[in-house]
N, C-alpha and C positions, 0 to 999 in steps of 0.2 A: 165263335169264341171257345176255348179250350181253356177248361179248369184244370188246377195241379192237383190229382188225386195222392201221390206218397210223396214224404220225406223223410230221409232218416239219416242219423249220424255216423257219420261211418271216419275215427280218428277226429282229425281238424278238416274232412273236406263232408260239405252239404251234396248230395244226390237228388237232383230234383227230376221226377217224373212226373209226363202229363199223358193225357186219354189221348191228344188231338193235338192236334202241330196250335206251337202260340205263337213262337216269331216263324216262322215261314222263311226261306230263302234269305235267312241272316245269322249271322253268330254272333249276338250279343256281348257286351265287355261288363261286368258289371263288377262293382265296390263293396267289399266287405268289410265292414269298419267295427274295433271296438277297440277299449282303451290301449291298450299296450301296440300295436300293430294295427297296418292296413295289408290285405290281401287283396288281390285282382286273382279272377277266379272265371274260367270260361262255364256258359251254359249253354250246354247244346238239345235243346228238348226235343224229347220224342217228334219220329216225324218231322221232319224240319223242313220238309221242302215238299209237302204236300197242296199250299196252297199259298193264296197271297193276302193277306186281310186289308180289310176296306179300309181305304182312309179314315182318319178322324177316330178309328178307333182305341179304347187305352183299355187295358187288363192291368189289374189289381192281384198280387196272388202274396199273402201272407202266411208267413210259415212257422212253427213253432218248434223249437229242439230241442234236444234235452240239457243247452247251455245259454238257448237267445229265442227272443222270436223278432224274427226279420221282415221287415218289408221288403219287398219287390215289383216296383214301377217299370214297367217298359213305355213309353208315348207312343202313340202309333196305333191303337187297338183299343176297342170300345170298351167300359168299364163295367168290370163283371169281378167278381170278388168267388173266392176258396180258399177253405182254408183243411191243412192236415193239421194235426197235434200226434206228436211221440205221447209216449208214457213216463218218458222220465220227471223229477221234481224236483232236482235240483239244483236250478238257476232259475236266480231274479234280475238277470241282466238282459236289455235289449240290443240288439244287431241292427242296423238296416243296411240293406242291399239297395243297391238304384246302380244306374248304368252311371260309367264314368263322362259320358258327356251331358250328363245332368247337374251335378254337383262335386264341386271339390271341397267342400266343407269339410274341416277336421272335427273332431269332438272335443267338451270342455277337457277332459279327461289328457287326450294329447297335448290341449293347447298348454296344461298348467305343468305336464313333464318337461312340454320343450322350453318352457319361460323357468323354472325353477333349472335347467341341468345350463339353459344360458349366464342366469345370475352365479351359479356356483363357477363357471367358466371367467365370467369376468372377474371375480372375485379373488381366483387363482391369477392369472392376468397380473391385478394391481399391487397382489402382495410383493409377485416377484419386481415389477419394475420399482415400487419401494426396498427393498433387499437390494437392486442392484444401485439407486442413487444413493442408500447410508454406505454401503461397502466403498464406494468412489468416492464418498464426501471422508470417511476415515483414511483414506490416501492420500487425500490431497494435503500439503502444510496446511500450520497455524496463521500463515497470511491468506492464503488462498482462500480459508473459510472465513477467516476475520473481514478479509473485503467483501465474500462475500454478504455476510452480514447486514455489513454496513451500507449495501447497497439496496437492502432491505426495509432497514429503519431507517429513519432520521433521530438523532442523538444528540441531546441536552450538554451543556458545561457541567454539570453533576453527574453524568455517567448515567440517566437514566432515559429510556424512550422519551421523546413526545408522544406518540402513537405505538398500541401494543404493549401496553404497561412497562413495570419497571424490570431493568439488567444490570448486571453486573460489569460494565462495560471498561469499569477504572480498576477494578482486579484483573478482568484479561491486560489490559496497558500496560498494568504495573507489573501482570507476570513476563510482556513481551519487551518491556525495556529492563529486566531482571535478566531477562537471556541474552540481552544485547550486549548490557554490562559487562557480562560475564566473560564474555569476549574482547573484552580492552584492558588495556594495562589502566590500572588504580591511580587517576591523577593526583602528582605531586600536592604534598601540605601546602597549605598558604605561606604559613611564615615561613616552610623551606622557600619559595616564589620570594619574599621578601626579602630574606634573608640574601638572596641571589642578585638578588636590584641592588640592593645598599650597598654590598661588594663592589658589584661594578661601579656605581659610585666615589667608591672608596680607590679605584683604579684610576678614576679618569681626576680625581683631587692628586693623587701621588706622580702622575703623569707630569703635570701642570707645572707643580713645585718640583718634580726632576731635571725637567728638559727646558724649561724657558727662562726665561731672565726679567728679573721682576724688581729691581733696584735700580736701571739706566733707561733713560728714555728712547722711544726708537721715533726718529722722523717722521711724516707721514710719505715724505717721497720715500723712502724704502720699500712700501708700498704701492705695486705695478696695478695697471689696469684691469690686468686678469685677475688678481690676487680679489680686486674689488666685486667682478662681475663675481667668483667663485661664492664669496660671503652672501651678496647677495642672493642667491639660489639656494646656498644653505638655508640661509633665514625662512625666507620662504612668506608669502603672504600672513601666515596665522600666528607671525611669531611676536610675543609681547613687548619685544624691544627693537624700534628701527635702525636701520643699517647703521644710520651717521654716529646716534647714540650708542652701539657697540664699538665701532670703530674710534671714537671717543674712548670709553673705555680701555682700548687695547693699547694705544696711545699713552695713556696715564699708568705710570710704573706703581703707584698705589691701586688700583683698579684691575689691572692687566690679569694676576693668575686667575681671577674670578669671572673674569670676562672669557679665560682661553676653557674654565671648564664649561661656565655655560654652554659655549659655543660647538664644543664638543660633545655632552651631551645630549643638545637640542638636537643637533646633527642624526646622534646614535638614536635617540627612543623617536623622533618623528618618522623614522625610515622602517620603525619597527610594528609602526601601527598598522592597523586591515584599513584598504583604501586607495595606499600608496601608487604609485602607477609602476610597474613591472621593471623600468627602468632605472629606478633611483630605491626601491624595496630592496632590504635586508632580507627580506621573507627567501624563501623559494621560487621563484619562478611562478612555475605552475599552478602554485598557492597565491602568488599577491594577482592573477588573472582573475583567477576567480572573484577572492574580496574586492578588487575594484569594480568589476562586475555588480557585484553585491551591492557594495554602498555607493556605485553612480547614481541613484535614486533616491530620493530623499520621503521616506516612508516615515511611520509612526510607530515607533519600536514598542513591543509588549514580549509579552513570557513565553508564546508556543513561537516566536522568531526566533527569541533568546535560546529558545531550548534546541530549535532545529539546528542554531548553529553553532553553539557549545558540542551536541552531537557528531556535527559534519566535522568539527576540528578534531574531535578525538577520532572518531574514526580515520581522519585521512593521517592524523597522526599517528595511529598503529599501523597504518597500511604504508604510511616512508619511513618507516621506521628501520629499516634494512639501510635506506639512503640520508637521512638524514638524522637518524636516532641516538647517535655514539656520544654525539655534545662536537663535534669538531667542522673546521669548515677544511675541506682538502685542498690542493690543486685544481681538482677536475671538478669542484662544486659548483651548482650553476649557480651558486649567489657569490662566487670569488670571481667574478667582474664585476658586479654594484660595490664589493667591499673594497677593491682595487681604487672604484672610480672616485668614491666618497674618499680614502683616505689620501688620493691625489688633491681632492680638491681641498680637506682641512690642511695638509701639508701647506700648498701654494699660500692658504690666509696666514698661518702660525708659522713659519718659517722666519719671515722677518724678526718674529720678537723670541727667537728659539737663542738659549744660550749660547749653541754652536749649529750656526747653521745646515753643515754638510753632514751632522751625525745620523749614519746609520742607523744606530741604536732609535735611537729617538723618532723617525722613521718606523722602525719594524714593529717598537711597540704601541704607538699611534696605530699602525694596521693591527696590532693585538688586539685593540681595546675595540675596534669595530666589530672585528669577526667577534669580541665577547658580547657585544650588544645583539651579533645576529642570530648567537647560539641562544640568547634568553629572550628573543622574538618567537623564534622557533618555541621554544620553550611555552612561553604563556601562550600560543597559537595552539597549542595540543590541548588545552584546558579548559573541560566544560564550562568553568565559570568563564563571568564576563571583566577584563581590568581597564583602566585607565590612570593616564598620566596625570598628575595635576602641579600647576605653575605656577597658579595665582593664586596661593595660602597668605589668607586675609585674616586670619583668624589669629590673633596675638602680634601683629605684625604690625613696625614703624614703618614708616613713612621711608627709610634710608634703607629698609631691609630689602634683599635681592635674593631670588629663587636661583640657586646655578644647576640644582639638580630635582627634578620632581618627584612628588611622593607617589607613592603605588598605592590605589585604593582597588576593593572590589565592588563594582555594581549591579551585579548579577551573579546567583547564585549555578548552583548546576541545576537546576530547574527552569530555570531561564524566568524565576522571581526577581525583580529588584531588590536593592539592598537601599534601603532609605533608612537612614543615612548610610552612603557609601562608609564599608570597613580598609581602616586605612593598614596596610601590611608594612612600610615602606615609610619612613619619616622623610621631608625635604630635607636638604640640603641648604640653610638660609645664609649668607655673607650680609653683612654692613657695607655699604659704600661709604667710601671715604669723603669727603668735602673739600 
């Protein structure tokens, strides 16, 4: 066994001298650890290859310098202990050395650099991926975030959380249908709407006392079979008075102008309601596909219906508005075939009892008074509120009294609220029948 007689500090490298060879025909790898750094550091001692030491044996050799004092374990070599000491004083820190295929232990001192310089690392990490989802979430629209949102919470009819306390959910809505608004033309007044009913009203009375003959009785054979099936289809299943019973009236030269407005107007506002089928609608086209669509199904109407589809009319109303916007019906308008077809067929009924049968006039304006019914279909179709017709005005009314024209009520607001009681814009039009 060979003890280590010197050591001394020479910079950052240790110099170890021994009397007598310690590892014999080996060059040792050994670890130098303290906080900040590890070095690997060769030792080559004195004599190295003068002999071979006996198995089983282990040397011990501790060292003291003027910054550490170090252990040093080689295995292999019987257990025998030396120790040098420098003269310097000052350091109170220890070292230890041991061969690299002994241990790979760190010290506490590394371990708590590398776990605090990891925590600051991630730390840096998560600000930036926060930085970059608000930067993207500021880009994206007020829909974009708003569904997001929503797809978040679940949301009360008051605008408040179920879960995740209370928001502001009916200020965002009311600012996002504020920007909608903003973007549609301002629906027409009520009473201008009414005022526009009662007109044509007032058209389809002056009509009646223009063009037909209401003092001499007309046949009923003057009266063809097509003339019959046409009325019939006018009428139509929902209508308050049966075929025989109008055709009675038209019949009776006391009864007749009252019987040719009704029959005219039932004609014009039934074609003008949402529902109609595509073929026989005043509407537009591509508008009455949709509302038959719409109300093929027989649901239970409330206010976010109401509102969505008050909504969809103004919107699709500013967006035909280039096509259908002016008030006029053209040539090439694709509702000048249903207005063609309808005035063909009040023609065929009212021709018989017309003053002069073959007048032009009376003809051209007859197709006036439709195309004026399609243009105020079109009309109340643009307007978030909700209308309807009414025929059977019960309220002050005898027994002999007859609806020829109906009154204009609103039932829904532009919110898609009910109006209970409906507000009426539009007074009927009532006649006495005769006896």
């Amino acid at each position: 066994m060979s003890l280590l007689t010197e050591a001394r500090t020479i910079s950052t490298e240790v110099t170890l001298t021994t009397s007598t060879t310690l590892f014999p025909g080996q060059t040792p790898q050994f670890t130098w650890s303290y906080p900040a750094s590890s070095t690997v550091v060769s030792l080559l001692p004195t004599g190295a290859h003068q002999s071979t030491p006996s198995a089983g044996i282990t040397t011990t050799v501790t060292i003291t310098t003027s910054q550490s004092t170090t252990s040093l374990q080689q295995p292999g070599t019987t257990a025998s202990n030396a120790t040098s000491s420098s003269t310097a004083n000052q350091s109170n820190s220890t070292h230890s050395l041991t061969p690299d295929h002994h241990s790979n232990d760190v010290s506490s001192g590394a371990a708590a650099g590398i776990g605090i310089g990891c925590a600051i690392v991630g730390a840096l990490l998560a600000s930036i991926l926060v930085l970059l989802f608000m930067r993207n979430r500021s880009r994206s629209s007020p829909t974009e975030r708003r569904a997001g949102d929503l797809s978040l919470e679940k949301y009360s009819d008051n605008g408040r959380t179920k879960a995740g306390g209370a928001t502001n959910i009916a200020m965002q809505e009311k600012a996002a249908d504020s920007s909608l608004l903003a973007a549609l033309p301002l629906p027409v007044p009520e009473r201008e709407i009414g005022d526009n009913f009662s007109k044509l009203g007032s058209a389809v009375k002056n009509h009646a006392k223009s063009y037909y003959n209401g003092s001499s009785d007309t046949e009923a054979s003057n009266r063809n079979s097509s003339s019959s099936q046409d009325l019939e289809r006018l009428l139509g299943p929902r209508c308050p008075i049966s075929k025989s019973r109008l055709e009675n009236l038209l019949s009776n030269p006391n009864c007749r102008l009252s019987a040719i407005r009704f029959l005219i107007a039932w004609a014009i506002v039934c074609n003008i309601q949402p529902g109609k089928q595509v073929l026989v609608s005043l509407l537009p086209p591509e508008l009455a596909q949709v509302l038959a669509t719409i109300f093929s199904v027989e649901i239970r109407e409330d206010s976010d219906r109401q509102k969505l589809l008050g909504r969809w009319r103004q919107i699709s109303g500013a967006l035909l508005q280039p096509t259908y916007g002016d008030g006029s019906v053209r040539p090439n308008d694709t509702r000048q075939r249903n207005v063609r077809d309808l005035t063909n067929a009040l023609n065929t009924v009212l021709e018989p009892y017309a003053a002069s049968p073959n007048d032009i006039e009376r003809a051209r304006n007859l197709e006036e008074l439709v195309k004026r019914g399609a243009r105020f279909g079109y009309l109340l179709f643009t307007q978030p509120t909700a209308w309807n017709f009414v025929w059977d005005e019960t309220e002050g009314r005898r027994q002999s009294d007859w609806v020829v024209f109906p009154s204009l009520v609103q039932v829904c607001d532009d919110q898609g609220r009910s109006r209970q009681p409906p507000i009426r814009y539009a007074e009927p039009q009532v006649v006495q029948l005769s006896r």
